[in-house]
Biopython code that builds the backbone (N, CA, C, O; Angstrom):
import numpy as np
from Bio.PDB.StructureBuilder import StructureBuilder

atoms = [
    (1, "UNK", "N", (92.689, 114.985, 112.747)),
    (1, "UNK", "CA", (91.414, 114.278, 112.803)),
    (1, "UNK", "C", (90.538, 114.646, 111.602)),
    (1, "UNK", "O", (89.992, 113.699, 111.036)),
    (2, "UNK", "N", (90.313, 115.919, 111.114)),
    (2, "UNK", "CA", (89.901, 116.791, 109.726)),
    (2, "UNK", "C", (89.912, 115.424, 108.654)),
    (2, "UNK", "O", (89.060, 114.787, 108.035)),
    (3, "UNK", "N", (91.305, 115.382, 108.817)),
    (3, "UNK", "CA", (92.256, 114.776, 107.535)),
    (3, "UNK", "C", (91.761, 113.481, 107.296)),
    (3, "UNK", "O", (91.636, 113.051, 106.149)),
    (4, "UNK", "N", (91.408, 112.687, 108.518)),
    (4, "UNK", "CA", (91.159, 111.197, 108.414)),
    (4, "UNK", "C", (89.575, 111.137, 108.127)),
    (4, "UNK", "O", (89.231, 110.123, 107.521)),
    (5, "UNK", "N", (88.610, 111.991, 108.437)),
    (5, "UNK", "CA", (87.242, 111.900, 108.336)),
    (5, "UNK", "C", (86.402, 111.174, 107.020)),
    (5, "UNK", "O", (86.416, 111.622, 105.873)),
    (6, "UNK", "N", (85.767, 110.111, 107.408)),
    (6, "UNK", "CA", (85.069, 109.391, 106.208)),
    (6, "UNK", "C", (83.848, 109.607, 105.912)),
    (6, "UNK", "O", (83.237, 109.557, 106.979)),
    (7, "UNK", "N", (83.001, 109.859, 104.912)),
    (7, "UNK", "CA", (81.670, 110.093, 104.832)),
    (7, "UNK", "C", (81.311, 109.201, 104.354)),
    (7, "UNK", "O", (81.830, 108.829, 103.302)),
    (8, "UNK", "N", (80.061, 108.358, 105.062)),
    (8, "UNK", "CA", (79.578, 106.824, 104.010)),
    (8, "UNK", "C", (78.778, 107.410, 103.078)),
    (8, "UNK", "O", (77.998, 108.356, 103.183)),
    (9, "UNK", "N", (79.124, 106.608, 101.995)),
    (9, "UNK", "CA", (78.252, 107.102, 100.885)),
    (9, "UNK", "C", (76.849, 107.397, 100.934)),
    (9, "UNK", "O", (76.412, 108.126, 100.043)),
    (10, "UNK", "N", (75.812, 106.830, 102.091)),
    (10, "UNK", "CA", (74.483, 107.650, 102.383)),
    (10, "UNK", "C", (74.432, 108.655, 102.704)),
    (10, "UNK", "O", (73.683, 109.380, 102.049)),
    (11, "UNK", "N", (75.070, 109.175, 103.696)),
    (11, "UNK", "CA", (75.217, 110.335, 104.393)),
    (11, "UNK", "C", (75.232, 111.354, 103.090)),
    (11, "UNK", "O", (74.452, 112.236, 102.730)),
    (12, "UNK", "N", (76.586, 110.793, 102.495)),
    (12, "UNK", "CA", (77.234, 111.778, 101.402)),
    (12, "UNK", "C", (76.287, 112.251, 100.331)),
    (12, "UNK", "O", (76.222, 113.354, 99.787)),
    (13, "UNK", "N", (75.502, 111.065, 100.137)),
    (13, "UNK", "CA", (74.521, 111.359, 98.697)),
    (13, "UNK", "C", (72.881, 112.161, 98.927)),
    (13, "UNK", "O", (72.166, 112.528, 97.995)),
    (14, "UNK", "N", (72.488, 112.325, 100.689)),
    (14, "UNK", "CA", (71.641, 112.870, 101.254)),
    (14, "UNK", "C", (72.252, 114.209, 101.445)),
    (14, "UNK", "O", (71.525, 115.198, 101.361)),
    (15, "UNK", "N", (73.504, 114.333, 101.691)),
    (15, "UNK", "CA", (73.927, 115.670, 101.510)),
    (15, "UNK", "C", (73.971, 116.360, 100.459)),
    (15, "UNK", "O", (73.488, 117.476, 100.266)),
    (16, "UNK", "N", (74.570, 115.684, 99.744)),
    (16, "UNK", "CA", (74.688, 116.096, 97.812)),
    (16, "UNK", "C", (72.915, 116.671, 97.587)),
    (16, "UNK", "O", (72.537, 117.816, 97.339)),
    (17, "UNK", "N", (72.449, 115.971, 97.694)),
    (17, "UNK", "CA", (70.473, 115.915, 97.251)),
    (17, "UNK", "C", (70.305, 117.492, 97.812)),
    (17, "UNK", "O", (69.752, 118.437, 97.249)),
    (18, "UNK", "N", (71.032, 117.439, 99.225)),
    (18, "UNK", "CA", (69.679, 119.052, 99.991)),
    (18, "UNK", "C", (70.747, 120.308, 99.152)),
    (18, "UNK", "O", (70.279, 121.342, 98.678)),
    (19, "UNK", "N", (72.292, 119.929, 99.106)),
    (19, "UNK", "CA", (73.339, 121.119, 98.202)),
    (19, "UNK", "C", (72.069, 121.416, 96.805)),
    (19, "UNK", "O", (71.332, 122.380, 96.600)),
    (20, "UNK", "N", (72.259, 120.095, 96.037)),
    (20, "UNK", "CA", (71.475, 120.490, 95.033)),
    (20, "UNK", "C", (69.737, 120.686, 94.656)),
    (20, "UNK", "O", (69.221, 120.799, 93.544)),
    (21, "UNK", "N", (69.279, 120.679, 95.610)),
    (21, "UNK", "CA", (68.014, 121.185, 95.805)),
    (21, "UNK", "C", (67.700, 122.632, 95.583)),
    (21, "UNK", "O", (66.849, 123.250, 94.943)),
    (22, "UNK", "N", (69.029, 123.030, 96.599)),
    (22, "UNK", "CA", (68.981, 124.850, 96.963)),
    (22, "UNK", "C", (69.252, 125.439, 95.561)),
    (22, "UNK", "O", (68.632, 126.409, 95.125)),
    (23, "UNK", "N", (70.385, 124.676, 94.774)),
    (23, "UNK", "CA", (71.129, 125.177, 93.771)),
    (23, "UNK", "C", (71.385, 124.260, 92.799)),
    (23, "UNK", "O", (72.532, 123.814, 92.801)),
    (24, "UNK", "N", (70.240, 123.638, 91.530)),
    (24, "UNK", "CA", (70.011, 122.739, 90.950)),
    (24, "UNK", "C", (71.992, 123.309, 89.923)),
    (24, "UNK", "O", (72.559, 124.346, 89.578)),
    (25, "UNK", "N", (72.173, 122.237, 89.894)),
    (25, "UNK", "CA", (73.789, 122.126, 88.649)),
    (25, "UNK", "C", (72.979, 122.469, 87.276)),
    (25, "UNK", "O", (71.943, 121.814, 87.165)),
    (26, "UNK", "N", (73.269, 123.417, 86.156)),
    (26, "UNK", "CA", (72.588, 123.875, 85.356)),
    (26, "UNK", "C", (73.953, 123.894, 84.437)),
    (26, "UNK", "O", (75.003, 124.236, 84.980)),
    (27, "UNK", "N", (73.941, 123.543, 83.100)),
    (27, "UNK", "CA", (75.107, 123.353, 82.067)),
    (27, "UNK", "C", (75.230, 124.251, 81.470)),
    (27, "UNK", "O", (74.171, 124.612, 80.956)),
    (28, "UNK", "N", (76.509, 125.177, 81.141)),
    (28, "UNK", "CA", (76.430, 126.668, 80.132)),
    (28, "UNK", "C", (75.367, 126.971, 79.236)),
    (28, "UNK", "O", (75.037, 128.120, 78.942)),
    (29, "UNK", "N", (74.762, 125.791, 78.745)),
    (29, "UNK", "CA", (73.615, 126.064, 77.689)),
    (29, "UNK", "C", (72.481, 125.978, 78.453)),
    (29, "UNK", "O", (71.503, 125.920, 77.708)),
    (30, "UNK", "N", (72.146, 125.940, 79.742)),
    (30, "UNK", "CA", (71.162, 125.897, 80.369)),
    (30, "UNK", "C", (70.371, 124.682, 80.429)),
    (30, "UNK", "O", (69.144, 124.767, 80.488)),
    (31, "UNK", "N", (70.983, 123.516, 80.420)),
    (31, "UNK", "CA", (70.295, 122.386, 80.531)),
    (31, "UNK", "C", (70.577, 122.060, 81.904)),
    (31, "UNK", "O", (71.501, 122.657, 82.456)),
    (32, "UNK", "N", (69.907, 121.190, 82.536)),
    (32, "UNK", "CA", (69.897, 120.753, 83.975)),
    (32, "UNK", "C", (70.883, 119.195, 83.917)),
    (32, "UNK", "O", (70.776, 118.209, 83.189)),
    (33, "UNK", "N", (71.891, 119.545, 85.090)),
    (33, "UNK", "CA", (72.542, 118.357, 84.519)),
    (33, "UNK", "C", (72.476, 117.535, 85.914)),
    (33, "UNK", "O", (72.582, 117.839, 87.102)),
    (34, "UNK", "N", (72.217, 116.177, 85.081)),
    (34, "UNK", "CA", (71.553, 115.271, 86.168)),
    (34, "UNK", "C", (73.110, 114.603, 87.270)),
    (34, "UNK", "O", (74.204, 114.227, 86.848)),
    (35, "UNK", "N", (72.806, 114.646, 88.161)),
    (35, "UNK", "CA", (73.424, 114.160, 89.214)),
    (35, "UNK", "C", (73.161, 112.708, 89.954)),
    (35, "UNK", "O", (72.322, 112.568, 90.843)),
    (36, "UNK", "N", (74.140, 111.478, 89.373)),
    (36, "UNK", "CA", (73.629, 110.477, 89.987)),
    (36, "UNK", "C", (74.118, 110.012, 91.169)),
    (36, "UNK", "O", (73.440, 109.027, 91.463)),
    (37, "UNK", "N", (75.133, 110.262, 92.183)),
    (37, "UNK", "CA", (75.454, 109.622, 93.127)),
    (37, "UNK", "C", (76.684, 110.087, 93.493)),
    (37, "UNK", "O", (77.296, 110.266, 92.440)),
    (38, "UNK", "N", (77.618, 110.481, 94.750)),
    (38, "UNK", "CA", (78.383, 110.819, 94.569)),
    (38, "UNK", "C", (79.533, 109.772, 95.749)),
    (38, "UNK", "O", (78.824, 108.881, 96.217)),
    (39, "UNK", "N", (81.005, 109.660, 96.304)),
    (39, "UNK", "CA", (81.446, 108.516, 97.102)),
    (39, "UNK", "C", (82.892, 109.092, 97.207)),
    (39, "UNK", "O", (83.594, 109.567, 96.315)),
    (40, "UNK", "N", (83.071, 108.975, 98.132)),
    (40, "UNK", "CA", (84.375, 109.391, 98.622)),
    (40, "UNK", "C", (85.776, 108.272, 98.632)),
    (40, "UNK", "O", (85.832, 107.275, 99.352)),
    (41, "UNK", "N", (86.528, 108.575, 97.956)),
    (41, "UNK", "CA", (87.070, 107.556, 97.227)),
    (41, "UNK", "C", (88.973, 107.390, 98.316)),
    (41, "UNK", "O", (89.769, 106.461, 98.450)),
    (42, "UNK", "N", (88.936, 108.798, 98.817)),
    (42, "UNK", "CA", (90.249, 108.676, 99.739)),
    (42, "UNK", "C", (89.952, 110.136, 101.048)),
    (42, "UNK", "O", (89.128, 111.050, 101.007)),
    (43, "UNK", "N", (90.985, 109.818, 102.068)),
    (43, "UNK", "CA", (90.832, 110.575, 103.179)),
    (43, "UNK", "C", (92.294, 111.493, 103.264)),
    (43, "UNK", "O", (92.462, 112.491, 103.965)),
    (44, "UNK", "N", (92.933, 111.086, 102.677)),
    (44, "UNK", "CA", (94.447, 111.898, 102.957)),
    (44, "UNK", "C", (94.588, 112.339, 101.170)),
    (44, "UNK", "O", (94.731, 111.568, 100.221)),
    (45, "UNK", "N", (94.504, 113.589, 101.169)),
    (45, "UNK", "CA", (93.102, 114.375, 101.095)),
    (45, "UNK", "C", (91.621, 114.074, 101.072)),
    (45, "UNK", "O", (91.437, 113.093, 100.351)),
    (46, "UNK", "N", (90.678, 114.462, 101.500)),
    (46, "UNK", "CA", (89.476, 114.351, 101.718)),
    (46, "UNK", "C", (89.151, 114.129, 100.173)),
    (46, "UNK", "O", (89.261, 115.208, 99.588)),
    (47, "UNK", "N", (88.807, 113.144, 99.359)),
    (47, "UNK", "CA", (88.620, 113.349, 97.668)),
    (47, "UNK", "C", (87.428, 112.616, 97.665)),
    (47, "UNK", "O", (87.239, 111.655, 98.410)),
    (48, "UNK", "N", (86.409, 113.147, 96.644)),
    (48, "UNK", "CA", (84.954, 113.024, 96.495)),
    (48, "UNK", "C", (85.148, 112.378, 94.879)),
    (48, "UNK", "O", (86.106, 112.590, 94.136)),
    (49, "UNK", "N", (83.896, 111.507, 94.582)),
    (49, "UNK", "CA", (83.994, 111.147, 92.863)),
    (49, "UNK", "C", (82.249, 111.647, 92.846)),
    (49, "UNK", "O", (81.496, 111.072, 93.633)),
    (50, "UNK", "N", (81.701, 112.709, 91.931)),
    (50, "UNK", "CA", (80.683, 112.684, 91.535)),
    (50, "UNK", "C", (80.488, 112.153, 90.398)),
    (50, "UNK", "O", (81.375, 112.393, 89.578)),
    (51, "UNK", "N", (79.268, 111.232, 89.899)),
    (51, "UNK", "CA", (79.087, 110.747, 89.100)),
    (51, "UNK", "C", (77.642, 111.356, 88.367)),
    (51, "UNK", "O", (76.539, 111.046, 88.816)),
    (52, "UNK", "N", (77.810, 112.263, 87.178)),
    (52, "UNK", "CA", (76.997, 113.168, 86.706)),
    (52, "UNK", "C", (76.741, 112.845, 85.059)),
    (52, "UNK", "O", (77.600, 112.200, 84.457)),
    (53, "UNK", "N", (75.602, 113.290, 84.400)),
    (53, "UNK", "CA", (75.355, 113.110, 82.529)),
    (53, "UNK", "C", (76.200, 114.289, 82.084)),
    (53, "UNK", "O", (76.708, 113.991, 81.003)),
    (54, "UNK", "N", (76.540, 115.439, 82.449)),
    (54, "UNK", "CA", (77.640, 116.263, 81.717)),
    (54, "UNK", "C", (78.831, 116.907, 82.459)),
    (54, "UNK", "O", (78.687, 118.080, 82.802)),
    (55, "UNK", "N", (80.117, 116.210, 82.778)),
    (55, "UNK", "CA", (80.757, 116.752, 83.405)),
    (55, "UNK", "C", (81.593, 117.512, 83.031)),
    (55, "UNK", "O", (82.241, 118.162, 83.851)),
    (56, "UNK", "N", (81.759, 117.608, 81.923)),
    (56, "UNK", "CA", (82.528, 118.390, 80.849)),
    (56, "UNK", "C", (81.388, 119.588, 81.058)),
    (56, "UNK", "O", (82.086, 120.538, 81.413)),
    (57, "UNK", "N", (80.462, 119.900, 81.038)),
    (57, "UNK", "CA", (79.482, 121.047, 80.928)),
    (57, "UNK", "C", (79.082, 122.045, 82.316)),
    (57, "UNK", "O", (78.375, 123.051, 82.385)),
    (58, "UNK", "N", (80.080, 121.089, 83.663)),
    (58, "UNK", "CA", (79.691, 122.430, 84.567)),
    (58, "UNK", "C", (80.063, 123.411, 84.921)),
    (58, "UNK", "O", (80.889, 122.948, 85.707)),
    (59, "UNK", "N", (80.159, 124.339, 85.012)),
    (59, "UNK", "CA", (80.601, 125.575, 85.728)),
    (59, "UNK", "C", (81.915, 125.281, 86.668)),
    (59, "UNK", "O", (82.047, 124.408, 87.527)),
    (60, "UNK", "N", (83.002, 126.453, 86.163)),
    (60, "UNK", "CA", (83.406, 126.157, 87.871)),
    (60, "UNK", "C", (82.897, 127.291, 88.913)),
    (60, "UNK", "O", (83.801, 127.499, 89.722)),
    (61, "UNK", "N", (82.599, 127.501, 88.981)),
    (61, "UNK", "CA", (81.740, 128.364, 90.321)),
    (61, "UNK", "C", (80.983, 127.375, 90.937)),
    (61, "UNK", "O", (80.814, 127.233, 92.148)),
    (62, "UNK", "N", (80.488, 126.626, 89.933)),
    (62, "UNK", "CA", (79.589, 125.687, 90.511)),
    (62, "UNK", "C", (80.631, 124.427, 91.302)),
    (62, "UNK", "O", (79.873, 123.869, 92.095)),
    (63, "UNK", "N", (81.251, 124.138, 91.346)),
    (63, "UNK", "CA", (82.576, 123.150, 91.617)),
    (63, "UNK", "C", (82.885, 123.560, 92.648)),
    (63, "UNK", "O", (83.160, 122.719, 93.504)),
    (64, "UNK", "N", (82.972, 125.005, 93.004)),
    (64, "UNK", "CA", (83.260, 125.994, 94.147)),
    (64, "UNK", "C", (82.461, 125.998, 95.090)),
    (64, "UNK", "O", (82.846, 126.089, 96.256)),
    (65, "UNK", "N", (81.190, 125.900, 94.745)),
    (65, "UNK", "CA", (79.768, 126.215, 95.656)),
    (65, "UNK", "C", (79.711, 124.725, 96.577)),
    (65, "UNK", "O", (79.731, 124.662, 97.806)),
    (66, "UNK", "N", (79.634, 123.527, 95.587)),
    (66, "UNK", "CA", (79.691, 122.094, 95.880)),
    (66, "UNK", "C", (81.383, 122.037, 97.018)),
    (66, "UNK", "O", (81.423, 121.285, 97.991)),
    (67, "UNK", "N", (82.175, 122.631, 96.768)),
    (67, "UNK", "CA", (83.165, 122.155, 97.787)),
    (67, "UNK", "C", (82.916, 123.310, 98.782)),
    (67, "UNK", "O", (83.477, 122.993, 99.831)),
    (68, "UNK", "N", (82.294, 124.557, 98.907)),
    (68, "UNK", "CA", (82.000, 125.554, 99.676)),
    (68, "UNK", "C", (81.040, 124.707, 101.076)),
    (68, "UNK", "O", (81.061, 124.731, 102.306)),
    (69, "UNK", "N", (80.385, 124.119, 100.165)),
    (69, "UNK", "CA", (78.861, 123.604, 100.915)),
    (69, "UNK", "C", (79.785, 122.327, 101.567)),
    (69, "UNK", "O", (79.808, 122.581, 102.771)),
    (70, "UNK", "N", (80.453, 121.245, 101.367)),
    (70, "UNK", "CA", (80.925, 120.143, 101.929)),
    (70, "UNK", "C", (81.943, 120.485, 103.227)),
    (70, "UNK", "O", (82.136, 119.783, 104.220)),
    (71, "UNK", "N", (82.520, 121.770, 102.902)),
    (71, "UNK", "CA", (83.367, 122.772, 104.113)),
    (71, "UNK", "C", (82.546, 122.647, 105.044)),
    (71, "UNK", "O", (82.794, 122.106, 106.121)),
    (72, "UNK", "N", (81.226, 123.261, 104.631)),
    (72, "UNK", "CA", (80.184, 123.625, 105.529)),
    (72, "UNK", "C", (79.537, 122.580, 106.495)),
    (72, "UNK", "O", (79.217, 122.667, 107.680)),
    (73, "UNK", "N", (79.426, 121.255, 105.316)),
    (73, "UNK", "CA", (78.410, 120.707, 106.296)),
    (73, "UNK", "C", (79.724, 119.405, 106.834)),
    (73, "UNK", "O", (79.420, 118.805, 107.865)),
    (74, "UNK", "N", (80.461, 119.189, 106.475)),
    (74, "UNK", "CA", (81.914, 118.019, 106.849)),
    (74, "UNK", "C", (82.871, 118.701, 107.389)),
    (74, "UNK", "O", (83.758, 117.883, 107.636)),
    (75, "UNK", "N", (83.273, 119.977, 107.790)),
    (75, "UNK", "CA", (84.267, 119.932, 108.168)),
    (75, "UNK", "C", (85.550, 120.030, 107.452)),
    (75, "UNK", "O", (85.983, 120.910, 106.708)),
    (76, "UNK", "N", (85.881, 119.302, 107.716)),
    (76, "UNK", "CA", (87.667, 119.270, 106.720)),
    (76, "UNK", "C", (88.227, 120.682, 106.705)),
    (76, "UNK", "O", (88.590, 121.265, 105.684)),
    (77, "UNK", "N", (88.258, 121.121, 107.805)),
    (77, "UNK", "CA", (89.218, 122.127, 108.005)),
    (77, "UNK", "C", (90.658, 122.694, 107.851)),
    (77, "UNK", "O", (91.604, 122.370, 108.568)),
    (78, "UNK", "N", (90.695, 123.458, 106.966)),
    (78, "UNK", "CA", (92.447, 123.586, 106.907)),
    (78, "UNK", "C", (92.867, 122.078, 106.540)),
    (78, "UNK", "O", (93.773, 121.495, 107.134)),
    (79, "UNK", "N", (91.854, 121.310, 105.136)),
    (79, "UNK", "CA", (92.568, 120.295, 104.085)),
    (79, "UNK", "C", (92.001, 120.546, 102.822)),
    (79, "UNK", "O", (90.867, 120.851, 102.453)),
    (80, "UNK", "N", (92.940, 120.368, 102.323)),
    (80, "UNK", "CA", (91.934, 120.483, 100.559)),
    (80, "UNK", "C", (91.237, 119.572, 100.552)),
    (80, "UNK", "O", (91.540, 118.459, 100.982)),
    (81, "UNK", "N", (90.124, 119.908, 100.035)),
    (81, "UNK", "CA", (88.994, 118.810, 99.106)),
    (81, "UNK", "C", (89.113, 118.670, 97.711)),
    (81, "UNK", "O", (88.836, 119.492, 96.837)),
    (82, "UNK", "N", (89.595, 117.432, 97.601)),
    (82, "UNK", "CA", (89.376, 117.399, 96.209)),
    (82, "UNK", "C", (87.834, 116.593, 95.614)),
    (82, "UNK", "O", (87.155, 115.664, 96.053)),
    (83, "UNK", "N", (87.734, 117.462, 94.452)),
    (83, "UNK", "CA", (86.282, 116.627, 93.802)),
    (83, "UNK", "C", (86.511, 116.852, 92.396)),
    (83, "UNK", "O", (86.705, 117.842, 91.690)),
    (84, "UNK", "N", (86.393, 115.173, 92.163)),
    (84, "UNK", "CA", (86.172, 114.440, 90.787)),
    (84, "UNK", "C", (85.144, 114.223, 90.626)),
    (84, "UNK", "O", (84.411, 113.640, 91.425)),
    (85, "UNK", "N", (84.557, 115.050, 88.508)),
    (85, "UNK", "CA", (83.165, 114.741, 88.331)),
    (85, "UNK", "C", (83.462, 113.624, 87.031)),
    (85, "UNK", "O", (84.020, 113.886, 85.965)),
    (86, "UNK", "N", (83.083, 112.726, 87.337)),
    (86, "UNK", "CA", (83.069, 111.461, 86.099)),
    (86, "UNK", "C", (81.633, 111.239, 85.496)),
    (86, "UNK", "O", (80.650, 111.207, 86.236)),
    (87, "UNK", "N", (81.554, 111.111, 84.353)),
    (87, "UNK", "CA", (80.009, 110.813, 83.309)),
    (87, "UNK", "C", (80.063, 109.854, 83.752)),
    (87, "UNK", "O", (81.121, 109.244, 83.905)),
    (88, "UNK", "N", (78.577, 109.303, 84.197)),
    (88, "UNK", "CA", (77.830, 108.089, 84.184)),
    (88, "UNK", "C", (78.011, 107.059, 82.815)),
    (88, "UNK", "O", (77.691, 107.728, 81.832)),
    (89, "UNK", "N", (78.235, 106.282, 82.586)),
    (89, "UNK", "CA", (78.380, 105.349, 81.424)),
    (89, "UNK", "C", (76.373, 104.859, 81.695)),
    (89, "UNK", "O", (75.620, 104.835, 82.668)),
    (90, "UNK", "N", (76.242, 104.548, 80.196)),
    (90, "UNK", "CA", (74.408, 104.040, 80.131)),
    (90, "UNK", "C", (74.750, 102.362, 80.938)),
    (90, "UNK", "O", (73.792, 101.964, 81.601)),
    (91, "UNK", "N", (75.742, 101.601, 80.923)),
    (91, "UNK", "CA", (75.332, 100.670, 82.034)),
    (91, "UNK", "C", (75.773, 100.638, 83.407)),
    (91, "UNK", "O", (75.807, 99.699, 84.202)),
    (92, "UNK", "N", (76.091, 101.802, 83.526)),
    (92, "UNK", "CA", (76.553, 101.535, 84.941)),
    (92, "UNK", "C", (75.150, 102.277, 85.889)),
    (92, "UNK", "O", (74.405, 103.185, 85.520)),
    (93, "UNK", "N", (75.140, 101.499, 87.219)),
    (93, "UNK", "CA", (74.106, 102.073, 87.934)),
    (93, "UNK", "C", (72.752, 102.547, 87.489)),
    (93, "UNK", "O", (71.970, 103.036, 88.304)),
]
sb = StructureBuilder()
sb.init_structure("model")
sb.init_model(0)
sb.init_chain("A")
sb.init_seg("    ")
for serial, (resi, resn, name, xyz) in enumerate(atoms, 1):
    if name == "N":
        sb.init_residue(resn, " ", resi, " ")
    sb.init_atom(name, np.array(xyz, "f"), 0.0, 1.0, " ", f" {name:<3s}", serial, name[0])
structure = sb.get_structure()
């Protein structure tokens, strides 16, 4: 049941907002890196697409914390989570 669980993308992106509230995403050089939306793209594995301005620039600890926190608040017990961070393109969204 873990395995099949869907998050609609509201839910998902109100969750994303309070994760990064506590613990703003900050880029090796210390810039704040903006976070636009994030959507769950498959269920067998649980796989997430964040859509961010530097994804090449985050941390992985930080990658860790973000799938730590989705354990926490989704569930998905005993399945991997996978999470994809893709750059925003200037026309999209």
């Amino acid at each position: 049941e873990e395995r099949h669980r869907r998050i609609t993308t509201g839910i998902l992106n109100r969750t994303l907002e309070e994760i990064l509230a506590k613990n703003p995403p900050f880029t090796r050089t210390g810039r704040l890196n903006k976070v636009f939306y994030a959507t769950q793209v498959s269920s067998e594995p649980p796989t997430f697409v964040i859509f961010m301005s530097r994804p090449d620039e985050l941390q992985q600890s930080y990658m860790r914390y973000i799938k730590n926190q989705f354990y926490e608040k989704f569930g998905f017990y005993g399945n991997p989570v996978r999470i994809y961070l893709r750059e925003r393109k200037k026309n999209e969204g």
